[in-house]
Backbone bond lengths (Angstrom), bond angles and torsions (degrees), N, CA, C in turn:
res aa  C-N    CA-C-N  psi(-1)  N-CA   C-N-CA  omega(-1)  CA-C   N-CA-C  phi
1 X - - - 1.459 - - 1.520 111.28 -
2 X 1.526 120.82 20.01 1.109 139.22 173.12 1.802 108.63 -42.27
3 X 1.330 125.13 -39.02 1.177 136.08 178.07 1.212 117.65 -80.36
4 X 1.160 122.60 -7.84 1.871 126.45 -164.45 1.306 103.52 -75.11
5 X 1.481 107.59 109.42 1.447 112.66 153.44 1.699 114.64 -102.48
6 X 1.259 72.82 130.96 2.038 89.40 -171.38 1.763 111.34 -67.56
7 X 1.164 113.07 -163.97 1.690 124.96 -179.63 1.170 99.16 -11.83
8 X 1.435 148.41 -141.66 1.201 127.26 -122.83 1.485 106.89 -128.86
9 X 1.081 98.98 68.01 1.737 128.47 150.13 1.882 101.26 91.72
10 X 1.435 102.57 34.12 1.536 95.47 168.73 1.396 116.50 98.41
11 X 1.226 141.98 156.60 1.069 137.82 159.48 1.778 115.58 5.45
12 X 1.203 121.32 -62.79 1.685 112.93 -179.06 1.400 119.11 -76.82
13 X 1.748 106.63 -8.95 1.494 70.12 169.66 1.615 127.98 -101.33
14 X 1.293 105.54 35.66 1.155 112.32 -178.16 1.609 95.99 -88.60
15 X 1.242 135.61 -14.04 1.608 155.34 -169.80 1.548 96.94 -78.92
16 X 1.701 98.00 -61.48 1.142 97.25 -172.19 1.566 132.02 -83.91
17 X 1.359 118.74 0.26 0.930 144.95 171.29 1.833 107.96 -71.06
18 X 0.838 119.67 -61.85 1.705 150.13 160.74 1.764 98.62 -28.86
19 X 1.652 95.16 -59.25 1.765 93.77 -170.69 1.934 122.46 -55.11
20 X 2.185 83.02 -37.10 1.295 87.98 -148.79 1.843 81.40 -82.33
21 X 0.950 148.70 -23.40 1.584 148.27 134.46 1.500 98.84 17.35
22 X 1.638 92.52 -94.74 1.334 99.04 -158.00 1.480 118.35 -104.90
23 X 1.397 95.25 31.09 2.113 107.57 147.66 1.531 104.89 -87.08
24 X 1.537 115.40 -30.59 1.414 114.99 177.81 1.315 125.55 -57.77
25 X 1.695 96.88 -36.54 1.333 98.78 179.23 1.683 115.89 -95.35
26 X 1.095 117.61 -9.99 1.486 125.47 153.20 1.504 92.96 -36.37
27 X 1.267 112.16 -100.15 1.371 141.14 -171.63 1.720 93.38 -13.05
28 X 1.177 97.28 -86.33 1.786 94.88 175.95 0.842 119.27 -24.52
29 X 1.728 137.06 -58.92 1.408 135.96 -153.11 1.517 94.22 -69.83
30 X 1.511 110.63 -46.35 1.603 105.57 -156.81 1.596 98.99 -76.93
31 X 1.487 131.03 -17.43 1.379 119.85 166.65 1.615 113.22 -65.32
32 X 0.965 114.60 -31.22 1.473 114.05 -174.34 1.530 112.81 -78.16
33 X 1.129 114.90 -51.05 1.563 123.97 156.46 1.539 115.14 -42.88
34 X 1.517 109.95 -46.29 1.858 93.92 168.03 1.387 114.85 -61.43
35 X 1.821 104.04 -58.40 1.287 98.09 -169.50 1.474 129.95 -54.04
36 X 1.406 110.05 -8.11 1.513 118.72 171.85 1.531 113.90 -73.14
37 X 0.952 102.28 -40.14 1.936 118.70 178.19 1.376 104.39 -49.31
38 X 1.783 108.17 -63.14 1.446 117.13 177.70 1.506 110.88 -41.48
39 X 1.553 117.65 -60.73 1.214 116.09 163.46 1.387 132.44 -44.52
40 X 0.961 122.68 -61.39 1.674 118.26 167.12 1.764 119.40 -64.91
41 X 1.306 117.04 1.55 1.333 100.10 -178.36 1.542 112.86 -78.28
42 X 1.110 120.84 174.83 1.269 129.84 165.88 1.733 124.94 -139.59
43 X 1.110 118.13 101.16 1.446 149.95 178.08 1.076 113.16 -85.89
44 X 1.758 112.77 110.24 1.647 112.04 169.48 1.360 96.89 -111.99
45 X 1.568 97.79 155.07 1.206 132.11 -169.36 1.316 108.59 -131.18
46 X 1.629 119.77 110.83 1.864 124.64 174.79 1.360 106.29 -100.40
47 X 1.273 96.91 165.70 1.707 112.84 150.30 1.456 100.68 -163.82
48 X 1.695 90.59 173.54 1.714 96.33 -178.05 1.650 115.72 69.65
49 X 1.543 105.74 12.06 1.523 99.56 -174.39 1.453 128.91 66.63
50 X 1.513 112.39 18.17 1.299 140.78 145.13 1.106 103.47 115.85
51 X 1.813 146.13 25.88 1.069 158.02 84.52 1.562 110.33 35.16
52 X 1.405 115.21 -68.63 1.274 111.22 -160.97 2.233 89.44 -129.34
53 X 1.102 106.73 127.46 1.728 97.74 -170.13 1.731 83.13 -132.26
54 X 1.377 127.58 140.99 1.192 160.19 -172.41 1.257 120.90 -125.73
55 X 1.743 148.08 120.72 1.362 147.87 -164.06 1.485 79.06 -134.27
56 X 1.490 100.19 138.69 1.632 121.22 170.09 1.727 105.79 -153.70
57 X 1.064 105.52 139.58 1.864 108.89 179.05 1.976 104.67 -75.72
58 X 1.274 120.06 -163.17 1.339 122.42 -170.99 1.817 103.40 -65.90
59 X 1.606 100.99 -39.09 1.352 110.87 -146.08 1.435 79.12 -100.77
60 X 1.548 132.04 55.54 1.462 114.77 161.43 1.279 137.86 59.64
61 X 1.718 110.59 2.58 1.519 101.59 -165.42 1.697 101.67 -106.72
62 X 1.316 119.34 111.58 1.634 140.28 164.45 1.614 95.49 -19.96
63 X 1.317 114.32 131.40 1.357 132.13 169.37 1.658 99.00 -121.26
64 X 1.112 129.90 -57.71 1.568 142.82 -179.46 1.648 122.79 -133.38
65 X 1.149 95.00 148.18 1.451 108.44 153.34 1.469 122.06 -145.79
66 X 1.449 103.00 130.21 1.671 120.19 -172.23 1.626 92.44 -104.82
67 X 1.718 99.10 122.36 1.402 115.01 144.53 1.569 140.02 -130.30
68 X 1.470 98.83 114.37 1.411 87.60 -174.54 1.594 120.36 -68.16
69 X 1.391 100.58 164.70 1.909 113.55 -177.80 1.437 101.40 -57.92
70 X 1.614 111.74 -48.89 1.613 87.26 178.79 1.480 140.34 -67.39
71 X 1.161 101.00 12.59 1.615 123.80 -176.92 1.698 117.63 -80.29
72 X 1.827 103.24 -41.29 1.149 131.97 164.45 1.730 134.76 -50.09
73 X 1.271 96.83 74.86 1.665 79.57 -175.75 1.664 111.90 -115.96
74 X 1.229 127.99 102.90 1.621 119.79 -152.80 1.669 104.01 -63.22
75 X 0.859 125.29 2.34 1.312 139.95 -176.25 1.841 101.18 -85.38
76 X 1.256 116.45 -44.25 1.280 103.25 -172.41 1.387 107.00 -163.24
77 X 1.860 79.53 76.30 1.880 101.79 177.24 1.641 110.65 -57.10
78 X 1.483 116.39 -22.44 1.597 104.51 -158.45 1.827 99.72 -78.54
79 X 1.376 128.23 -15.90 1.321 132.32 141.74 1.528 117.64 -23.26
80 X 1.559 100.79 -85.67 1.614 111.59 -164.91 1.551 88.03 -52.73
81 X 1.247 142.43 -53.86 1.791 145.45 175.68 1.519 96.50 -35.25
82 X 0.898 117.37 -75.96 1.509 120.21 -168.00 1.818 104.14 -35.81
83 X 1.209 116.67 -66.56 1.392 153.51 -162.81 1.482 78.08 -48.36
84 X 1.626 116.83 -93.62 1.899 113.18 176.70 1.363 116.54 13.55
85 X 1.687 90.27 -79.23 1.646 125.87 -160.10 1.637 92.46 -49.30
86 X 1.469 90.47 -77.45 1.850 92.52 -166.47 1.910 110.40 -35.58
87 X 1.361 110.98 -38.70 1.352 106.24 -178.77 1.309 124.61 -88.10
88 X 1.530 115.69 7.61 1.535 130.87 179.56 1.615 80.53 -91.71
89 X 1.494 130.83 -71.07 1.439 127.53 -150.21 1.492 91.28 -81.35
90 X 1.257 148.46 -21.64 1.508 127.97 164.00 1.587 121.01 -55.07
91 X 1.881 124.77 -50.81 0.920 118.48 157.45 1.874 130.29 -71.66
92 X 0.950 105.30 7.14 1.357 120.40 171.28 1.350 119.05 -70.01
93 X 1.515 101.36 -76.27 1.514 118.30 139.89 1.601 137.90 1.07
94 X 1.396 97.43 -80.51 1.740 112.41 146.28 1.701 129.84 -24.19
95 X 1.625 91.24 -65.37 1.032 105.22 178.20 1.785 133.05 -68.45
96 X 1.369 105.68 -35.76 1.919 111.88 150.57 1.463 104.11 -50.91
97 X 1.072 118.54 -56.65 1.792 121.52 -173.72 1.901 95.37 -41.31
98 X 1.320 100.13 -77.09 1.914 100.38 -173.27 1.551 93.91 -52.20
99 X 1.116 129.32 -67.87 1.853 117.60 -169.08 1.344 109.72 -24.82
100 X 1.517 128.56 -79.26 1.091 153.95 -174.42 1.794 96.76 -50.07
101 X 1.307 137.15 -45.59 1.536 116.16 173.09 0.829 132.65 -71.05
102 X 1.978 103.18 -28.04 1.738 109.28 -178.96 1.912 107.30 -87.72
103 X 1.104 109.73 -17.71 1.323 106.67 -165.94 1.554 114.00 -118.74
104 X 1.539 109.47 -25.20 1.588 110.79 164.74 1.359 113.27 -33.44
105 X 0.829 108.12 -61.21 2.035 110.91 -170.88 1.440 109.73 -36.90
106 X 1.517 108.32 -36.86 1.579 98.21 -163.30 1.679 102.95 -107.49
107 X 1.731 125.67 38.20 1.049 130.41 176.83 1.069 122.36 39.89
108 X 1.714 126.68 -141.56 1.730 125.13 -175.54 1.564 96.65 -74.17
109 X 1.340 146.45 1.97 1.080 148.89 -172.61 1.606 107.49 -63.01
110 X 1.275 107.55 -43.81 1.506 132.23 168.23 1.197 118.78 -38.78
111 X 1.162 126.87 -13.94 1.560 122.67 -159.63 1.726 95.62 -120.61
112 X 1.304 95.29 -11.91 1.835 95.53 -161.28 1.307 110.68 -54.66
113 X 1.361 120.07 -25.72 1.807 123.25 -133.20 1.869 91.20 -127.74
C-alpha cells in the first residue's frame, strides 16, 4: 500500500478542496446579489394602451397599480378586469425574462435559498 494516497488524493487535495470552498461561496455571493436585484427591480406592466399600468419586482410581488378614469366604465367592469389581468401577465412576463437572466446561470441551484 506503498502508493496509498488517503482523503482526497494526497497532499493537493487539501488545495483542491479549499478551491472548490470558495467557488461555492462565489456562487452564493453572486446568487444573493441577483436575488437582491430581482428584489429591487421594478417592472411595469400596461394594457389598454396604458389604461391600466402595473409595477411588480423580479419575484412577482405587486407594489402598484395605476388606473386611469378612462378605464372606468361602471357599465362594463369585466373590461377594466380584463385590462388588470392583461397588465398583471404583461409585467409578469417581464419579470420570468429578469428571473431567468439573473438566476439562469446558477440552474436548479436557484431555488435552494
Amino acid at each position: 500500500m506503498a502508493g496509498f494516497k488517503g482523503g482526497f488524493g494526497g497532499f493537493g487535495g487539501n488545495a483542491q478542496m479549499q478551491q472548490l470552498m470558495k467557488q461555492a461561496q462565489k456562487m452564493q455571493e453572486e446568487m444573493t446579489r441577483a436575488q437582491e436585484e430581482l428584489e429591487n427591480a421594478e417592472i411595469e406592466g400596461e394594457s389598454g394602451g396604458g389604461l391600466v399600468k402595473v409595477v411588480v419586482n423580479g419575484k412577482k410581488v405587486v407594489s402598484s397599480i395605476t388606473i386611469s378614469p378612462n378605464a372606468v366604465d361602471p357599465d362594463d367592469m369585466e373590461m377594466l378586469e380584463d385590462l388588470i389581468i392583461a397588465a398583471l401577465n404583461s409585467a409578469y412576463d417581464e419579470a420570468d425574462e429578469l428571473y431567468n437572466e439573473k438566476m439562469g446561470k446558477f440552474g436548479n441551484a436557484g431555488g435552494m435559498f
